[in-house]
SEKOLMAR-72977 format. One line per field, with one value per atom (N, C-alpha, C, CB): residue number from 1; x, y, z. Coordinates in steps of 0.2 Angstrom, whole numbers. Glycine has a CB too. Example, Ala and Ser with C-alpha at 12.3 -4.5 7.8 and 13.67 -1.06 7.14 Angstrom:
2
resi <- (1, 1, 1, 1, 2, 2, 2, 2)
xx <- (66, 62, 66, 57, 64, 68, 64, 70)
yy <- (-28, -22, -16, -22, -11, -5, 0, -3)
zz <- (39, 39, 39, 45, 35, 36, 39, 29)
END
This chain:
109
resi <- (1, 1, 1, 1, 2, 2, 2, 2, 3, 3, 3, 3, 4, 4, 4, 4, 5, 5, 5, 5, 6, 6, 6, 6, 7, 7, 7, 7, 8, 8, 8, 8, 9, 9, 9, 9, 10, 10, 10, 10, 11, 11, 11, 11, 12, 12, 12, 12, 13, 13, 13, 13, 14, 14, 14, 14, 15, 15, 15, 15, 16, 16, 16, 16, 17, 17, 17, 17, 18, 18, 18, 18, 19, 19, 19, 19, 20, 20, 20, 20, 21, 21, 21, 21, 22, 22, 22, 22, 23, 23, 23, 23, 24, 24, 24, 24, 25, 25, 25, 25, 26, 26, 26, 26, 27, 27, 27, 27, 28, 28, 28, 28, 29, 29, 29, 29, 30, 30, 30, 30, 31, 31, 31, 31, 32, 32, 32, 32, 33, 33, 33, 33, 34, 34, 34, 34, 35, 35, 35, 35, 36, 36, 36, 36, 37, 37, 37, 37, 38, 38, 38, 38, 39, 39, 39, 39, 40, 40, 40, 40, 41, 41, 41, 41, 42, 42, 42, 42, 43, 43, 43, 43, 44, 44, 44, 44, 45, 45, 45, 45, 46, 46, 46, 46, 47, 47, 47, 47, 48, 48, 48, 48, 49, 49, 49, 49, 50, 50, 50, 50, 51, 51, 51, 51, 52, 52, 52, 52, 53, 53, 53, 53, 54, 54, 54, 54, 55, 55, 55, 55, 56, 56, 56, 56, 57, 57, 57, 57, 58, 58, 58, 58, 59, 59, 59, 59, 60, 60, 60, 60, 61, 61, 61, 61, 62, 62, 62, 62, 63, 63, 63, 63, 64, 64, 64, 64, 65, 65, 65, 65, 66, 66, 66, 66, 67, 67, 67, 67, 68, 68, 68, 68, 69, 69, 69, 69, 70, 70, 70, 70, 71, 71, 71, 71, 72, 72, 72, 72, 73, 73, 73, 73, 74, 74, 74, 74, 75, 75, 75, 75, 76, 76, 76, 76, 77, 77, 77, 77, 78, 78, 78, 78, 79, 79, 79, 79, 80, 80, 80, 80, 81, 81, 81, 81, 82, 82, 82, 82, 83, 83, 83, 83, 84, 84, 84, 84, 85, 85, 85, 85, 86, 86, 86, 86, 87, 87, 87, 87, 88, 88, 88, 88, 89, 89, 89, 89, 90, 90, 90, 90, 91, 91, 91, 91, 92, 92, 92, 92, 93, 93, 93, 93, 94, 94, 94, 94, 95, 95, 95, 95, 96, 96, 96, 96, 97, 97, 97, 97, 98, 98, 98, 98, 99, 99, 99, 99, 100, 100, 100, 100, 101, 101, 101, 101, 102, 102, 102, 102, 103, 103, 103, 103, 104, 104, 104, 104, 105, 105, 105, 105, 106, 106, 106, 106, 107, 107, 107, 107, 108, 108, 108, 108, 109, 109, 109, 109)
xx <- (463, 457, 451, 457, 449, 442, 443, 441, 448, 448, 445, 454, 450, 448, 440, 451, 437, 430, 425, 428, 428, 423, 425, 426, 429, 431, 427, 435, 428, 421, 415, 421, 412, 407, 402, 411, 406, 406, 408, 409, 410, 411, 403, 415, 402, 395, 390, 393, 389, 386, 384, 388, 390, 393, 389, 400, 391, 387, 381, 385, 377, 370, 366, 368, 370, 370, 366, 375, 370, 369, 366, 376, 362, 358, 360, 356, 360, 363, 356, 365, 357, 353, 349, 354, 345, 341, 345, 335, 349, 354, 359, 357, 361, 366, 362, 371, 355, 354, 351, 350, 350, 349, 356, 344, 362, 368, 372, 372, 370, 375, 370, 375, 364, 362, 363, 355, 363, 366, 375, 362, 379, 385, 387, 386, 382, 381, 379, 374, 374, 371, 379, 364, 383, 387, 393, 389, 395, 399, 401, 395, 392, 390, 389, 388, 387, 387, 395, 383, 399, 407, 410, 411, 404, 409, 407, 410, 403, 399, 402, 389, 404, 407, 414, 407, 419, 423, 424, 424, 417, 417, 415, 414, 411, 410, 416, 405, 421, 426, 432, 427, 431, 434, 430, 435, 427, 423, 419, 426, 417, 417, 409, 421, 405, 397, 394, 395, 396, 395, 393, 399, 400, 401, 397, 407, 396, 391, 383, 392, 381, 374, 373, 371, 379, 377, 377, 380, 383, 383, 379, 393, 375, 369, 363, 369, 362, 356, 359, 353, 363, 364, 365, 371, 366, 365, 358, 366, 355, 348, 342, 345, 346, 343, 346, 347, 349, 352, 349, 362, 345, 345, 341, 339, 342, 342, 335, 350, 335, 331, 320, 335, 322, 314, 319, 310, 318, 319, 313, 319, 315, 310, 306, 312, 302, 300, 300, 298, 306, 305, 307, 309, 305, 305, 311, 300, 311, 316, 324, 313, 321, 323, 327, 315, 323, 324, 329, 320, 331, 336, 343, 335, 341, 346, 350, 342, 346, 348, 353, 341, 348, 352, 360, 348, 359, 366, 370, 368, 368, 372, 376, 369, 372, 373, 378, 365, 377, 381, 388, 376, 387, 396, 399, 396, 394, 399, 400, 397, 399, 399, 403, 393, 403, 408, 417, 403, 415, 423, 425, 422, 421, 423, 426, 419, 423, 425, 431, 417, 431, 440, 445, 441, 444, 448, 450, 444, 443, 445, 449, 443, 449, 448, 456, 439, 459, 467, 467, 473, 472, 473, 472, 482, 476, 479, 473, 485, 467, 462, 460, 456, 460, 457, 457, 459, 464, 469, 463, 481, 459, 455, 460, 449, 466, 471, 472, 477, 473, 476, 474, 481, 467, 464, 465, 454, 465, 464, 459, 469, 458, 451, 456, 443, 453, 456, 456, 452, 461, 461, 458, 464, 455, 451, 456, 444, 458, 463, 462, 471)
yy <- (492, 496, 493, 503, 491, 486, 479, 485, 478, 472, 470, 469, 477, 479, 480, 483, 485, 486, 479, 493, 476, 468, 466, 460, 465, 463, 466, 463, 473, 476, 474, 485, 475, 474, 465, 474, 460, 456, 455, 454, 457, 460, 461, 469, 470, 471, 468, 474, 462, 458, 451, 457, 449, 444, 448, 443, 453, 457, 455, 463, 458, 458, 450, 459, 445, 440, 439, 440, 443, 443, 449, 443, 449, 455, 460, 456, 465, 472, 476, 472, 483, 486, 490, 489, 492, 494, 499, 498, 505, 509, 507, 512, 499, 497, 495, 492, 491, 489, 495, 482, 500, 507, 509, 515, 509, 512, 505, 514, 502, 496, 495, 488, 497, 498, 505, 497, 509, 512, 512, 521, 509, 507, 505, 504, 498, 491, 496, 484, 500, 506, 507, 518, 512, 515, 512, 518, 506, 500, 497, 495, 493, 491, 494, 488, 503, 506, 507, 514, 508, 509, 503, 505, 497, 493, 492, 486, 497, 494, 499, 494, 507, 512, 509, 518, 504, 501, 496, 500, 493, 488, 489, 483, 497, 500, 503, 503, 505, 507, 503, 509, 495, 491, 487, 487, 491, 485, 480, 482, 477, 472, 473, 471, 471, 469, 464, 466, 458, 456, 458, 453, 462, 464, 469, 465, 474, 478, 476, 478, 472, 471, 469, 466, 464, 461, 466, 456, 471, 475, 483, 477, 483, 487, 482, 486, 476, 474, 473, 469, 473, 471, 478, 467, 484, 490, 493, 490, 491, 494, 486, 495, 482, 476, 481, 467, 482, 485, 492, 485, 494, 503, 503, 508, 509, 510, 514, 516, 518, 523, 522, 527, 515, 510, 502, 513, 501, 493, 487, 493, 482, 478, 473, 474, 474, 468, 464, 468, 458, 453, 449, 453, 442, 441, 438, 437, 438, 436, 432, 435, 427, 420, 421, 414, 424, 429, 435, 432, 437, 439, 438, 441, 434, 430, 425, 425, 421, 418, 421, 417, 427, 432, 435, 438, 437, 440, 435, 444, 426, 423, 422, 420, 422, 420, 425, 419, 432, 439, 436, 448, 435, 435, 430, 431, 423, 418, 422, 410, 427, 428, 433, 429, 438, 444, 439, 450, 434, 430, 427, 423, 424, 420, 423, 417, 431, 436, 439, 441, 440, 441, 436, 441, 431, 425, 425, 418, 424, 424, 428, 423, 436, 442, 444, 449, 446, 447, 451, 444, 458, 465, 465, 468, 465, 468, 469, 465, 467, 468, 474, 462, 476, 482, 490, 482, 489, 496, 500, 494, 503, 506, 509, 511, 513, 515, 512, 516, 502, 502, 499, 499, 502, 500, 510, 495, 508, 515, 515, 518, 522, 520, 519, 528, 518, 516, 524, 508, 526, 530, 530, 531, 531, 531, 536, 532, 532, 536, 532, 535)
zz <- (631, 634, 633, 631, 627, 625, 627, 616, 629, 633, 640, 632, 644, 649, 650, 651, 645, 647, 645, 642, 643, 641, 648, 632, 654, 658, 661, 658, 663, 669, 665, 670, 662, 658, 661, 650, 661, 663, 671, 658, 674, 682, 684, 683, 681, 682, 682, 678, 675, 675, 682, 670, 684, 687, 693, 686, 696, 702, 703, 701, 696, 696, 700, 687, 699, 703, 708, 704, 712, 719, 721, 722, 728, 732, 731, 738, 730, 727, 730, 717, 733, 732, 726, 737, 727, 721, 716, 724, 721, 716, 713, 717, 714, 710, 704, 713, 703, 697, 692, 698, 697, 689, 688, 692, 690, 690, 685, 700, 686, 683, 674, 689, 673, 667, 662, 668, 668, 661, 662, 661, 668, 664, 657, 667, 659, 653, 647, 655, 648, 639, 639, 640, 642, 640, 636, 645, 641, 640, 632, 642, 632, 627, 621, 629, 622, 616, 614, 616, 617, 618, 611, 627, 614, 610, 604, 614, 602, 595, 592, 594, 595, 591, 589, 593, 592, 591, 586, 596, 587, 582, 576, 583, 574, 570, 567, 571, 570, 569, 564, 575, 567, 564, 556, 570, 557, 552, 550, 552, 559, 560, 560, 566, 555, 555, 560, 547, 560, 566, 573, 566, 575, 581, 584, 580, 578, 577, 579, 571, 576, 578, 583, 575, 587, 593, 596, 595, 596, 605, 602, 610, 599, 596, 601, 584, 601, 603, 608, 600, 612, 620, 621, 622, 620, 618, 621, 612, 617, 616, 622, 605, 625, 628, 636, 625, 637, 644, 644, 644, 639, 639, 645, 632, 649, 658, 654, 665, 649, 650, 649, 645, 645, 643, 643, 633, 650, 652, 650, 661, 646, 645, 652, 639, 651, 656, 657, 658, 658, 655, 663, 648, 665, 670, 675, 669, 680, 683, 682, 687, 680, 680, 671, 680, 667, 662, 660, 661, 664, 666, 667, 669, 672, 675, 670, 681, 667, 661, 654, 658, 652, 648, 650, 648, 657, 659, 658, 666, 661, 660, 654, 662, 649, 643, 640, 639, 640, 638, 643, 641, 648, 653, 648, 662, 648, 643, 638, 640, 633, 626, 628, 622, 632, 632, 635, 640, 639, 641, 633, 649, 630, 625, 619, 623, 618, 612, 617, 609, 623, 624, 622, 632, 625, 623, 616, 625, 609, 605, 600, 605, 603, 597, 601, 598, 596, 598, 597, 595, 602, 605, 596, 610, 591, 586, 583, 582, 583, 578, 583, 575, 589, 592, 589, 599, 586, 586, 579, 584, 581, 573, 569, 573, 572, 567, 561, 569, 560, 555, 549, 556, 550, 543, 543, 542, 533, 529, 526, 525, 522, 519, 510, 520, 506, 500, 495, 497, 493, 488, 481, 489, 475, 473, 468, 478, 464, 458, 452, 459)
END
Protein backbone atom coordinates (compact mmCIF):
# COMPACT_ATOMS: atom_id res chain seq x y z
CA UNK A 1 0.00 0.00 0.00
CA UNK A 2 3.02 2.63 0.94
CA UNK A 3 4.63 1.43 -1.98
CA UNK A 4 1.81 2.13 -4.19
CA UNK A 5 1.27 5.65 -2.65
CA UNK A 6 5.23 6.60 -3.26
CA UNK A 7 4.22 5.50 -6.81
CA UNK A 8 1.18 7.91 -7.29
CA UNK A 9 2.99 10.37 -5.42
CA UNK A 10 5.70 10.37 -7.88
CA UNK A 11 2.95 10.14 -10.97
CA UNK A 12 1.54 13.46 -9.50
CA UNK A 13 4.72 14.84 -9.46
CA UNK A 14 5.80 13.66 -12.93
CA UNK A 15 2.37 15.47 -14.16
CA UNK A 16 3.17 18.64 -12.77
CA UNK A 17 5.63 18.53 -15.67
CA UNK A 18 3.64 19.20 -18.22
CA UNK A 19 0.64 22.10 -18.93
CA UNK A 20 -1.96 21.14 -16.67
CA UNK A 21 -4.65 23.57 -15.98
CA UNK A 22 -4.69 25.61 -12.99
CA UNK A 23 -7.03 23.05 -10.90
CA UNK A 24 -4.86 20.33 -11.25
CA UNK A 25 -1.82 22.15 -9.64
CA UNK A 26 -4.10 23.16 -6.46
CA UNK A 27 -5.63 19.56 -6.42
CA UNK A 28 -2.37 17.78 -6.80
CA UNK A 29 -0.78 19.93 -3.62
CA UNK A 30 -2.85 19.17 -1.37
CA UNK A 31 -2.80 15.43 -2.69
CA UNK A 32 1.08 15.55 -2.30
CA UNK A 33 0.19 17.39 1.80
CA UNK A 34 -1.95 14.26 2.18
CA UNK A 35 0.46 11.82 0.54
CA UNK A 36 3.35 12.89 2.05
CA UNK A 37 1.87 13.42 5.59
CA UNK A 38 0.70 9.58 5.06
CA UNK A 39 4.12 8.70 4.69
CA UNK A 40 5.64 10.36 7.65
CA UNK A 41 2.76 8.81 10.03
CA UNK A 42 4.13 5.46 8.58
CA UNK A 43 7.50 6.28 9.04
CA UNK A 44 6.75 7.36 12.46
CA UNK A 45 5.05 4.37 12.95
CA UNK A 46 8.08 2.37 12.08
CA UNK A 47 10.62 3.98 13.74
CA UNK A 48 12.18 5.35 11.27
CA UNK A 49 13.79 9.03 12.35
CA UNK A 50 15.10 9.60 9.13
CA UNK A 51 12.15 8.93 7.25
CA UNK A 52 10.35 11.09 9.46
CA UNK A 53 12.02 14.34 8.90
CA UNK A 54 12.19 13.98 5.31
CA UNK A 55 8.45 13.54 4.52
CA UNK A 56 7.64 16.02 7.51
CA UNK A 57 9.62 18.63 5.19
CA UNK A 58 8.18 17.55 1.88
CA UNK A 59 5.07 17.68 3.94
CA UNK A 60 5.05 21.06 5.01
CA UNK A 61 7.21 22.07 1.36
CA UNK A 62 3.98 20.80 -0.74
CA UNK A 63 1.34 22.51 2.05
CA UNK A 64 -1.53 23.72 -0.55
CA UNK A 65 -2.66 25.79 2.26
CA UNK A 66 0.63 28.68 2.67
CA UNK A 67 2.69 27.82 -0.69
CA UNK A 68 6.10 29.22 -0.74
CA UNK A 69 7.11 31.24 -3.37
CA UNK A 70 9.61 30.08 -4.85
CA UNK A 71 10.48 30.43 -8.59
CA UNK A 72 9.66 28.49 -11.48
CA UNK A 73 12.64 26.79 -12.67
CA UNK A 74 12.67 26.06 -8.63
CA UNK A 75 10.20 23.98 -8.63
CA UNK A 76 10.72 22.20 -11.47
CA UNK A 77 14.08 21.31 -10.09
CA UNK A 78 12.69 20.20 -6.52
CA UNK A 79 9.88 17.86 -7.96
CA UNK A 80 12.51 16.59 -9.97
CA UNK A 81 14.78 15.85 -7.37
CA UNK A 82 11.62 14.41 -4.76
CA UNK A 83 10.59 11.87 -7.98
CA UNK A 84 14.34 10.56 -7.98
CA UNK A 85 14.19 10.28 -4.14
CA UNK A 86 10.64 8.95 -3.86
CA UNK A 87 11.73 6.04 -6.95
CA UNK A 88 15.04 5.36 -5.10
CA UNK A 89 13.48 4.85 -1.44
CA UNK A 90 10.99 2.37 -3.34
CA UNK A 91 13.60 0.42 -4.91
CA UNK A 92 15.53 0.43 -1.74
CA UNK A 93 13.10 -0.08 1.27
CA UNK A 94 11.73 -3.73 1.25
CA UNK A 95 7.70 -4.52 1.74
CA UNK A 96 8.74 -6.23 5.20
CA UNK A 97 9.97 -3.07 6.95
CA UNK A 98 6.46 -1.34 5.87
CA UNK A 99 4.20 -3.74 7.96
CA UNK A 100 4.10 -1.36 11.56
CA UNK A 101 2.56 -4.48 13.20
CA UNK A 102 5.89 -6.13 13.87
CA UNK A 103 7.59 -4.08 16.02
CA UNK A 104 6.32 -4.29 19.89
CA UNK A 105 6.88 -1.97 22.38
CA UNK A 106 9.16 -3.65 25.08
CA UNK A 107 7.75 -4.65 28.48
CA UNK A 108 9.26 -3.21 31.34
CA UNK A 109 9.57 -5.93 34.31
Amino acid sequence: MIQLLKLILAGILLLCFFKMPYFFYRLSGYLLFAGFGRLAYDAFQRRDHLDVKIFVFLTLLYNPFYSLPLPHTLWTTTNGLVIVGLIIHLLVSDESSQNPDQFTKKDDH
